[in-house]
ZADO-1210 file (C-alpha; in nm, 4 decimals, padded with zeros to 6 digits):
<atoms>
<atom x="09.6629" y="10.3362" z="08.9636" code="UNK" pos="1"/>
<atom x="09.6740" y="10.5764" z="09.2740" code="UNK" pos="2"/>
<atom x="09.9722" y="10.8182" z="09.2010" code="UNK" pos="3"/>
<atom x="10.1494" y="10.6896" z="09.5313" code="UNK" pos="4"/>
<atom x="10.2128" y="10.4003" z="09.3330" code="UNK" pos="5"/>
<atom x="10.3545" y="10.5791" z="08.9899" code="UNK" pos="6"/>
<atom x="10.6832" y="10.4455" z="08.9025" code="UNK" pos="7"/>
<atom x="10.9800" y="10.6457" z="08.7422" code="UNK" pos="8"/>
<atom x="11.2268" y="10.5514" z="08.4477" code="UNK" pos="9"/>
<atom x="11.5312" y="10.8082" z="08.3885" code="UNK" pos="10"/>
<atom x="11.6093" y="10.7943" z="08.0748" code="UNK" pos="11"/>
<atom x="11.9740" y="10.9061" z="08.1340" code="UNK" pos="12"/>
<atom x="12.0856" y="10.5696" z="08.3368" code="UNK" pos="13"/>
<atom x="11.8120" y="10.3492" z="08.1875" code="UNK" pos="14"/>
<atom x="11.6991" y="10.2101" z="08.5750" code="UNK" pos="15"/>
<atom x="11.3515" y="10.2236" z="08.7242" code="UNK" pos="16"/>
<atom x="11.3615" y="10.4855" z="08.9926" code="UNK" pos="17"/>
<atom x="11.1355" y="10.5025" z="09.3407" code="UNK" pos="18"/>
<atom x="11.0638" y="10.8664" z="09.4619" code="UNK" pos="19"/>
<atom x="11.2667" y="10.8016" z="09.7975" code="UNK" pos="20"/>
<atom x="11.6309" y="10.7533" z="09.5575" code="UNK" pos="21"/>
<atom x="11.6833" y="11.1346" z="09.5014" code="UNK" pos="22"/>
<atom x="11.6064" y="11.4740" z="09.6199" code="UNK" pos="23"/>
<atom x="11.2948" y="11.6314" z="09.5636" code="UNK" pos="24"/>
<atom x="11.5204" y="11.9446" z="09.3071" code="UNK" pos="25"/>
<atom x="11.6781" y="11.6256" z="09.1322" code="UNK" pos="26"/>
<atom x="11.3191" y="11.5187" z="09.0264" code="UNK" pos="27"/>
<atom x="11.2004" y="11.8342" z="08.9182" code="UNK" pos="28"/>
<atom x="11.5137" y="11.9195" z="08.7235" code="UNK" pos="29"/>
<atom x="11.4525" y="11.5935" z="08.5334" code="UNK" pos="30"/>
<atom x="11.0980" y="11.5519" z="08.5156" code="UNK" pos="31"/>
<atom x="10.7947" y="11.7459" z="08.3673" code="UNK" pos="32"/>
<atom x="10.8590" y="12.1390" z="08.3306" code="UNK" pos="33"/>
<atom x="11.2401" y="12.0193" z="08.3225" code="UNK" pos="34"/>
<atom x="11.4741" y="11.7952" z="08.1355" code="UNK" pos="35"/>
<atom x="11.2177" y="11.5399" z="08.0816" code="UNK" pos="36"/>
<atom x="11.4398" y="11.2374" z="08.1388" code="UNK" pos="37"/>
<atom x="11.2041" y="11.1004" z="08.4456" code="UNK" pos="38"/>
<atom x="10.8988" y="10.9606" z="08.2330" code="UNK" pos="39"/>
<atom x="10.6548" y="10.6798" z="08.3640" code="UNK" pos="40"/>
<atom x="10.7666" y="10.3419" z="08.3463" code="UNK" pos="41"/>
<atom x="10.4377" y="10.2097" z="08.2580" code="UNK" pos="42"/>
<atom x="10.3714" y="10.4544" z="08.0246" code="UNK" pos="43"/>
<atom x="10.6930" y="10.3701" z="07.8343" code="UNK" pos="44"/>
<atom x="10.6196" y="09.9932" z="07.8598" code="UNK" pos="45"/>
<atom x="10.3020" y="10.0653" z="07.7107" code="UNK" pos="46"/>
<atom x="10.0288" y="10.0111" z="07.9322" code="UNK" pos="47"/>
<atom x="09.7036" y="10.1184" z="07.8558" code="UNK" pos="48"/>
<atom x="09.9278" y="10.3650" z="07.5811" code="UNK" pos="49"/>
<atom x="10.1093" y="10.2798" z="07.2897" code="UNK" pos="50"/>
<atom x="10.4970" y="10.1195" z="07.3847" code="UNK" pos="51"/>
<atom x="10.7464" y="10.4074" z="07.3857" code="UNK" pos="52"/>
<atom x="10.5081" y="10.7164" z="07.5193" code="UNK" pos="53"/>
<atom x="10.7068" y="10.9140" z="07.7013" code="UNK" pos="54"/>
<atom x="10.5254" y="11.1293" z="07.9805" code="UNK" pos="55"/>
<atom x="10.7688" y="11.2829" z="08.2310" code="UNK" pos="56"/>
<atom x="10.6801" y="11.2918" z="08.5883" code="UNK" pos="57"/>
<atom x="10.5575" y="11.5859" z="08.8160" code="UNK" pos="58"/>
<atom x="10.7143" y="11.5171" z="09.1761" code="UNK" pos="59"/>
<atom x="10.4776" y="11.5941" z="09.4617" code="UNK" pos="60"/>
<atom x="10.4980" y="11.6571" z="09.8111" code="UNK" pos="61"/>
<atom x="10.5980" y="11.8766" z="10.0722" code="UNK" pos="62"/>
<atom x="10.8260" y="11.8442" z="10.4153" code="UNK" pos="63"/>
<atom x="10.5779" y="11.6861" z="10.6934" code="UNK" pos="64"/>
<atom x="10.3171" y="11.6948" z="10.4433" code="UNK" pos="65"/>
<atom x="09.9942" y="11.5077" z="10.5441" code="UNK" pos="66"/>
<atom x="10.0551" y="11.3141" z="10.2117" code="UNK" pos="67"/>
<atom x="10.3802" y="11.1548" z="10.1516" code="UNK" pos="68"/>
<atom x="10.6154" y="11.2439" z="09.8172" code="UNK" pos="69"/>
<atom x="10.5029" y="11.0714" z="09.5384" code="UNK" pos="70"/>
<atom x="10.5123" y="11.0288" z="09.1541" code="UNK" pos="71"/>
<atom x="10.2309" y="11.1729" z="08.9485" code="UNK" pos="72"/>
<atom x="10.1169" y="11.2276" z="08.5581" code="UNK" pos="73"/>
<atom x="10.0851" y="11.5759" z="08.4418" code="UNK" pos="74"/>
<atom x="09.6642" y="11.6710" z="08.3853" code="UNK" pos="75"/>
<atom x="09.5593" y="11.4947" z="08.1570" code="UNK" pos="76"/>
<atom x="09.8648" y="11.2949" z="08.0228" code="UNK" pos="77"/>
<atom x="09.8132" y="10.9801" z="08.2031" code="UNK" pos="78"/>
<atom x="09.5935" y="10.7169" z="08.0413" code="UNK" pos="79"/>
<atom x="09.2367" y="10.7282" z="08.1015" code="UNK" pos="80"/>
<atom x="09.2302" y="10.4812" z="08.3853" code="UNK" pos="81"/>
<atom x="09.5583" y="10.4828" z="08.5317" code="UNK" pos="82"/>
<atom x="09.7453" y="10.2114" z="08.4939" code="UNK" pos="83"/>
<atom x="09.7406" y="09.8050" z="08.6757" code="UNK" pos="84"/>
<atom x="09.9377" y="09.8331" z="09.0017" code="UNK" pos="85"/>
<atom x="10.1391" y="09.5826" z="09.0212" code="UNK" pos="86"/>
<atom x="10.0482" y="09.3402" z="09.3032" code="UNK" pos="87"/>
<atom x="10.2436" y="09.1557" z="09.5613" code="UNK" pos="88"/>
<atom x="10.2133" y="08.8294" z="09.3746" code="UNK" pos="89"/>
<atom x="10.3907" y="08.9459" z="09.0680" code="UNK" pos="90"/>
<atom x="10.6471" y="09.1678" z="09.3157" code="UNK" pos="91"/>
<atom x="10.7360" y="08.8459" z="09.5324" code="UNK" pos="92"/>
<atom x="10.7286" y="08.6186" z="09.1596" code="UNK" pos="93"/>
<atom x="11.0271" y="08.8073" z="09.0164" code="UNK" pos="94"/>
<atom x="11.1974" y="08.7881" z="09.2997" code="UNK" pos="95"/>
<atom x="11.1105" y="08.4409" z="09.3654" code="UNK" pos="96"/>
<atom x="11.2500" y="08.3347" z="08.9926" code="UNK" pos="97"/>
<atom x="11.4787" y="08.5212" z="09.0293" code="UNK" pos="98"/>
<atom x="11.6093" y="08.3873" z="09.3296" code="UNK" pos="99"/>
<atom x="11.5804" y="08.0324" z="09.1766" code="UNK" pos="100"/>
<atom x="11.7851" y="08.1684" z="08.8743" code="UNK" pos="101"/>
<atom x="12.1145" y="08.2108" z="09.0137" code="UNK" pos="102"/>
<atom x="12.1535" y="07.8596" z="09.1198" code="UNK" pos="103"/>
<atom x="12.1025" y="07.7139" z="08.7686" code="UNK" pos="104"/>
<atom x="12.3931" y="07.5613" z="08.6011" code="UNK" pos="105"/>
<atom x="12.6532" y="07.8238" z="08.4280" code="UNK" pos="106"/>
<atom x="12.4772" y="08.0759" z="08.5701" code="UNK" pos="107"/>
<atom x="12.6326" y="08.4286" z="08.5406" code="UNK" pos="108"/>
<atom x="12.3696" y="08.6845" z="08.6412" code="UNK" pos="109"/>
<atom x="12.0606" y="08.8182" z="08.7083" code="UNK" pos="110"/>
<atom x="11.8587" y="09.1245" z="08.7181" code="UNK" pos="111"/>
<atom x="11.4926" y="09.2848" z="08.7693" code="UNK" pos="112"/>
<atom x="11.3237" y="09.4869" z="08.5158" code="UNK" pos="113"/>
<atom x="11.5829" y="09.4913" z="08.2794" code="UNK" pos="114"/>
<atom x="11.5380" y="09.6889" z="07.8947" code="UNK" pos="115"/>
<atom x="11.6004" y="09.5190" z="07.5680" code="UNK" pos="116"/>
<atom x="11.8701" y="09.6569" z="07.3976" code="UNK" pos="117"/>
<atom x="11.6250" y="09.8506" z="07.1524" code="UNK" pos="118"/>
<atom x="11.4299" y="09.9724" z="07.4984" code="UNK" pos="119"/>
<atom x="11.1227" y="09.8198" z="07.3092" code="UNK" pos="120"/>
<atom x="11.0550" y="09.5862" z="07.5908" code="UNK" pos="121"/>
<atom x="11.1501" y="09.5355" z="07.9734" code="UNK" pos="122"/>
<atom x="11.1808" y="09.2004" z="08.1144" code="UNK" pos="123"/>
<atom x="10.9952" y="09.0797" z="08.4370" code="UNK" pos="124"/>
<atom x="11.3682" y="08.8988" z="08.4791" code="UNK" pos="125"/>
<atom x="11.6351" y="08.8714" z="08.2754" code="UNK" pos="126"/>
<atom x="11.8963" y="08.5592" z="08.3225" code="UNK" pos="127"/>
<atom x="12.2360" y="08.4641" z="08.1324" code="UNK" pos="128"/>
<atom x="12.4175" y="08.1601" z="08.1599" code="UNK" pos="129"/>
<atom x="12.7672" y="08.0709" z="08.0330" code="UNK" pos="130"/>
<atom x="12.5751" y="07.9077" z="07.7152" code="UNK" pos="131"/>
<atom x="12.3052" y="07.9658" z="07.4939" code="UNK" pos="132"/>
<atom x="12.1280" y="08.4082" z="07.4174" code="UNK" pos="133"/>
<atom x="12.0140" y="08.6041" z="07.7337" code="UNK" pos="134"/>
<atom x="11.6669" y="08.5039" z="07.9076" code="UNK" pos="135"/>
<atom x="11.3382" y="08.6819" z="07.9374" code="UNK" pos="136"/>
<atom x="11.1532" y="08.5385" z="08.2078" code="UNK" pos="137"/>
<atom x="10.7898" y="08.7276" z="08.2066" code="UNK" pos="138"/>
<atom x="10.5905" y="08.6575" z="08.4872" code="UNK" pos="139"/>
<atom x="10.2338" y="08.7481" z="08.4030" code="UNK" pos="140"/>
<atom x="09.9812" y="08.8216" z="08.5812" code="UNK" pos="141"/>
<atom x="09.6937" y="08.9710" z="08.3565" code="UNK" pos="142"/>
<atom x="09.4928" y="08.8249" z="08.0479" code="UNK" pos="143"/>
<atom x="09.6401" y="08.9879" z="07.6960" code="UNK" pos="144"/>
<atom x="09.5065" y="08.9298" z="07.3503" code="UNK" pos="145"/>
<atom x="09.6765" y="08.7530" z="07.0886" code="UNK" pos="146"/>
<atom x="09.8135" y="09.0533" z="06.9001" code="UNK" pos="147"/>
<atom x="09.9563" y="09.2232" z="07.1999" code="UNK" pos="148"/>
<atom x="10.1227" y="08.8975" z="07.3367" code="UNK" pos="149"/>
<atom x="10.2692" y="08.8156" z="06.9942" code="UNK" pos="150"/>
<atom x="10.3786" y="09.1243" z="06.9346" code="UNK" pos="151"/>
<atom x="10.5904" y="09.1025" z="07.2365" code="UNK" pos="152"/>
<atom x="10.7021" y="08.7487" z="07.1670" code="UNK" pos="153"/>
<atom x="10.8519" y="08.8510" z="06.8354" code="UNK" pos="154"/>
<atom x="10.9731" y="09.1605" z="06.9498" code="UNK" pos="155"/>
<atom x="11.1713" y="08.9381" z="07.1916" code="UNK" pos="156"/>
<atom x="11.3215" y="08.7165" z="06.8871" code="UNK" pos="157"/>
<atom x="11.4394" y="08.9994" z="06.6908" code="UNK" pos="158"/>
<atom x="11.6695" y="09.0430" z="06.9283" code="UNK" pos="159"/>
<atom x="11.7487" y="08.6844" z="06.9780" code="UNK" pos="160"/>
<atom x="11.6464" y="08.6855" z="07.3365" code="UNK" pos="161"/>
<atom x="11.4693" y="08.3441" z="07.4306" code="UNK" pos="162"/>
<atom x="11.1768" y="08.4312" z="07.6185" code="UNK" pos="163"/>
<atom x="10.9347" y="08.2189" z="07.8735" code="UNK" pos="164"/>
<atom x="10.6441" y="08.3169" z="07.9999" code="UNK" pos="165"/>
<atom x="10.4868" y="08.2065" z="08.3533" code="UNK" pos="166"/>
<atom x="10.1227" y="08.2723" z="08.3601" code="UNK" pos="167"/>
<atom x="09.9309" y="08.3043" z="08.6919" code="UNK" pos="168"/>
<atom x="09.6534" y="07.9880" z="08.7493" code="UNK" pos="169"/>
<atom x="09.3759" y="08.2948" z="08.7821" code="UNK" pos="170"/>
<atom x="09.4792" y="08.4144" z="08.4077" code="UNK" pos="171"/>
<atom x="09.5713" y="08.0896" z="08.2223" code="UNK" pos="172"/>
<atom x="09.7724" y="08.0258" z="07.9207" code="UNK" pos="173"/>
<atom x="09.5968" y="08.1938" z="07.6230" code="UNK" pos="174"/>
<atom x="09.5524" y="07.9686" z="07.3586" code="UNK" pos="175"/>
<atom x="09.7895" y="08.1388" z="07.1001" code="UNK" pos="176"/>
<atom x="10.0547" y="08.0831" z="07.3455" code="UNK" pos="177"/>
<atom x="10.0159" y="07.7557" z="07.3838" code="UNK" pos="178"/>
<atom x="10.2064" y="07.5934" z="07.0919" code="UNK" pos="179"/>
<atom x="10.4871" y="07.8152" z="07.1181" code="UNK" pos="180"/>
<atom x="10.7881" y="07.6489" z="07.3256" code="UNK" pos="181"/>
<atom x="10.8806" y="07.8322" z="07.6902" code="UNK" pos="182"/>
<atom x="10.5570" y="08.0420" z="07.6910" code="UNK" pos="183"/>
<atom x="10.2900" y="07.8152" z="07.8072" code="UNK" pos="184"/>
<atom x="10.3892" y="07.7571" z="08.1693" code="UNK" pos="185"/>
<atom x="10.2068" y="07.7863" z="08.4782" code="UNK" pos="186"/>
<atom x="10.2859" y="07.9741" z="08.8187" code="UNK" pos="187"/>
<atom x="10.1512" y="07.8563" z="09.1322" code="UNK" pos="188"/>
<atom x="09.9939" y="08.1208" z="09.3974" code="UNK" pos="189"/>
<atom x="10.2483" y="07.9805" z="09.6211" code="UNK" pos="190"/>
<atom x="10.5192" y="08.0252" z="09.3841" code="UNK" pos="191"/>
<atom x="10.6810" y="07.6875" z="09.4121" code="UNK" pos="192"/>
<atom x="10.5401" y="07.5201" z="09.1326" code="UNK" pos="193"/>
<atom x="10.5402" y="07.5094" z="08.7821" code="UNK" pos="194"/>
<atom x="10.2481" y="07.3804" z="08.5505" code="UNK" pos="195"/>
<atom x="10.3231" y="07.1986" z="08.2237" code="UNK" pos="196"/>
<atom x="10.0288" y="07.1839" z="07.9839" code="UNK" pos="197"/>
<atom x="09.9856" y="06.8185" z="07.8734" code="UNK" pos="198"/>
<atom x="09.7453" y="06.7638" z="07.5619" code="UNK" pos="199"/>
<atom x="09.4513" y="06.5303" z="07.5917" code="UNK" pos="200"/>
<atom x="09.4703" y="06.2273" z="07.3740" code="UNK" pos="201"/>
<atom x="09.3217" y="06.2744" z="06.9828" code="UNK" pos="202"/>
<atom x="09.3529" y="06.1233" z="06.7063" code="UNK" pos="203"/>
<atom x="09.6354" y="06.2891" z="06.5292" code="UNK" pos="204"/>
<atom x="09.6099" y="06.4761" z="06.2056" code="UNK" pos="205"/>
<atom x="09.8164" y="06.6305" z="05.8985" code="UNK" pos="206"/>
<atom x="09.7325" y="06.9528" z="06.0410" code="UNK" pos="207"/>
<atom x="09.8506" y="06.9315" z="06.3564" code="UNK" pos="208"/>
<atom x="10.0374" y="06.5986" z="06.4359" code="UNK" pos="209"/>
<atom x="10.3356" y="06.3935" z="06.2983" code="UNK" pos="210"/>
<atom x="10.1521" y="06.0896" z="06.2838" code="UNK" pos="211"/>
<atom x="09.8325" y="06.1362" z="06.1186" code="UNK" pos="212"/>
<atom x="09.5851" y="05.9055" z="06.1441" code="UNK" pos="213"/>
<atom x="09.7329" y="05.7581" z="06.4631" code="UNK" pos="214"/>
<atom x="09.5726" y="05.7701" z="06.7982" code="UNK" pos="215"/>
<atom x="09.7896" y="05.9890" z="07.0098" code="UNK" pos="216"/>
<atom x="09.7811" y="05.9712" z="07.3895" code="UNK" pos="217"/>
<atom x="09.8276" y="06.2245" z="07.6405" code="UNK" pos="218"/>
<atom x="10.1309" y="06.4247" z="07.4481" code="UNK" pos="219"/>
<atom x="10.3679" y="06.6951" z="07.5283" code="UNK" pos="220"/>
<atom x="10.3817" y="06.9928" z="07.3590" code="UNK" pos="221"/>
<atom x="10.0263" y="07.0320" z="07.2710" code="UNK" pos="222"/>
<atom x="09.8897" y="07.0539" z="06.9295" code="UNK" pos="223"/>
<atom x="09.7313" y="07.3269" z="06.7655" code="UNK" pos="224"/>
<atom x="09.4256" y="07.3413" z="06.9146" code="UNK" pos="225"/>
<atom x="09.4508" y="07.0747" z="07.1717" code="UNK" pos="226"/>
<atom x="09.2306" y="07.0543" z="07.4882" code="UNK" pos="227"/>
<atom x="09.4610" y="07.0242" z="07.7729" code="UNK" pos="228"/>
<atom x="09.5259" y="06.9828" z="08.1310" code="UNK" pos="229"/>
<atom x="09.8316" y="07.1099" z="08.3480" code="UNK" pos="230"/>
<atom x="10.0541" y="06.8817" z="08.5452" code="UNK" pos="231"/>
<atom x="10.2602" y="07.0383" z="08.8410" code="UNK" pos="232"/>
<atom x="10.6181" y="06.9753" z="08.9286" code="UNK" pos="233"/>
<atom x="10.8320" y="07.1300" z="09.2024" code="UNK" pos="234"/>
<atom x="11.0011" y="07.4826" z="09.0657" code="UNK" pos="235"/>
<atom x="11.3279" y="07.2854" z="09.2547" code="UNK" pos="236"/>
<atom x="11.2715" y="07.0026" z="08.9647" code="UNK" pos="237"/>
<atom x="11.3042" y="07.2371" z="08.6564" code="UNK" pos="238"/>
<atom x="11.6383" y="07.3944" z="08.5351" code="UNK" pos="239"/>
<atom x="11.7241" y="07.6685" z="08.3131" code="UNK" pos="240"/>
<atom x="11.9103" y="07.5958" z="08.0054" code="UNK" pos="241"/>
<atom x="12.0401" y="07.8669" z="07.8225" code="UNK" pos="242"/>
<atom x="11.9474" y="07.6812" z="07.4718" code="UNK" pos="243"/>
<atom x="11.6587" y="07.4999" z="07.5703" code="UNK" pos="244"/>
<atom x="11.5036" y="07.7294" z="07.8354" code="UNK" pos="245"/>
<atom x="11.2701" y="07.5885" z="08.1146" code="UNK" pos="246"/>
<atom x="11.3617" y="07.1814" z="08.1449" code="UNK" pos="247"/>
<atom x="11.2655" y="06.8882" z="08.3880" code="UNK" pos="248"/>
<atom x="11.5872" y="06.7369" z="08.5626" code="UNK" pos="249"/>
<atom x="11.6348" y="06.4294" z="08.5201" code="UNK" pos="250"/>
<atom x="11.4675" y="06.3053" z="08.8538" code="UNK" pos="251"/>
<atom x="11.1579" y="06.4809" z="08.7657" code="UNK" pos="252"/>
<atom x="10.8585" y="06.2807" z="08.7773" code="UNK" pos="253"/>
<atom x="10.5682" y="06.2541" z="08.5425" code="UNK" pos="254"/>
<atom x="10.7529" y="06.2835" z="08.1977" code="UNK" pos="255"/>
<atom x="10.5878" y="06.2703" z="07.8623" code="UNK" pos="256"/>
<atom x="10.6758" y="06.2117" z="07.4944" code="UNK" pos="257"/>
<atom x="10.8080" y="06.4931" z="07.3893" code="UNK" pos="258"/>
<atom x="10.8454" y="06.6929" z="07.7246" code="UNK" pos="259"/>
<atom x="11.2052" y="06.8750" z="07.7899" code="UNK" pos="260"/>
<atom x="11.4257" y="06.7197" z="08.0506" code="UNK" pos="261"/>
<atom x="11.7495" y="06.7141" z="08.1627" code="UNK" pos="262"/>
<atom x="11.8661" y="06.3650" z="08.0467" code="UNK" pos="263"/>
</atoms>
């Protein structure tokens, strides 16, 4: 990542921070050589470094400088690599869900790049409703292995958050995700549509079916295993329940056995 695009996290008020919200003494009083409450948000979310590394910021930049103030890792304290910039897509996604968010029944708020209350994980975009525990939408738009993602996913139910996961078409769903309820969905380029992963017909098994034996047909969720294909609906024809998370409303099209919808 190019240090113009280095994001802050002060530790004090527990917000991500842009270079342009303070004074240029207010950074260095709080990040490296001071305080050290102005770390790197990425680097305490644990990209490309273990979660929780705390590296404070060096603020850089000078009045009518031919480079503009930025963000930037001490020498040799940023991860070999930098880190992913985030992209457009995933910039206009959160705001996009969470746009759609506030109009879903009992809705009470919404926010961007919210912590867990254990600051072990941030949120893409975090929803509550009237009913049901608070809602981790992560919109996500890079491949992860299975320990990382699970990791995250469990780290999520310890603190009884119910978490759903949008993955971009370019990534897919990984397989280990899948099986699990509210983390196998699909986001569209566009970011209008959702994809719901249908299973291919099989013969079921004890393994991996209620009805072994039986010849299942296309089925909803998808077993252990399963090949499958993704059928698109309107994000306007899917609500947020605060119990159930990501369902079809009643007028949805294209239902299946076993597929959550509003009725």
């Amino acid at each position: 990542m190019d240090d113009l695009l280095v994001v802050g996290m002060d530790l004090v008020t527990g917000r991500v921070v842009h270079v342009g919200d303070a004074s240029a003494d207010t950074w260095k009083i709080k990040g490296f050589g001071g305080d050290g409450t102005l770390v790197c948000r990425d680097c305490l979310d644990g990209d490309g470094v273990p979660a929780g590394t705390k590296v404070p910021l060096v603020y850089r930049g000078r009045l009518h400088g031919k480079r503009r103030a930025h963000f930037a890792h001490p020498p040799g304290l940023g991860p070999k690599g930098g880190h992913w910039p985030e992209t457009a897509w995933h910039r206009d996604a959160k705001k996009a869900i969470a746009s759609w968010a506030c109009w879903q029944p009992g809705f009470v708020s919404v926010c961007l790049e919210r912590w867990t209350p254990d600051r072990r994980r941030r949120s893409d975009v975090r929803v509550t409703l009237r009913e049901g525990p608070v809602i981790a939408i992560e919109v996500q738009q890079h491949a992860m292995t299975d320990s990382a993602w699970r990791k995250r996913h469990r780290d999520y139910a310890s603190e009884g958050i119910l978490d759903i996961w949008l993955w971009h078409q370019r990534v897919g769903v990984p397989g280990i995700a899948l099986g699990e309820p509210q983390c196998h969905w699909q986001l569209n380029e566009q970011l209008d549509r959702i994809g719901m992963p249908i299973a291919h017909a099989h013969i079921g098994d004890a393994g991996n079916a209620a009805a072994p034996g039986l010849w299942l047909g296309e089925h909803y969720p998808p077993c252990s295993g399963d090949r499958v294909r993704f059928a698109w609906q309107d994000l306007s024809d899917l609500t947020l329940s605060g119990r159930r998370g990501l369902v079809l409303v009643e007028h949805a099209d294209g239902l299946w056995p076993g597929m959550p919808s509003g009725s």
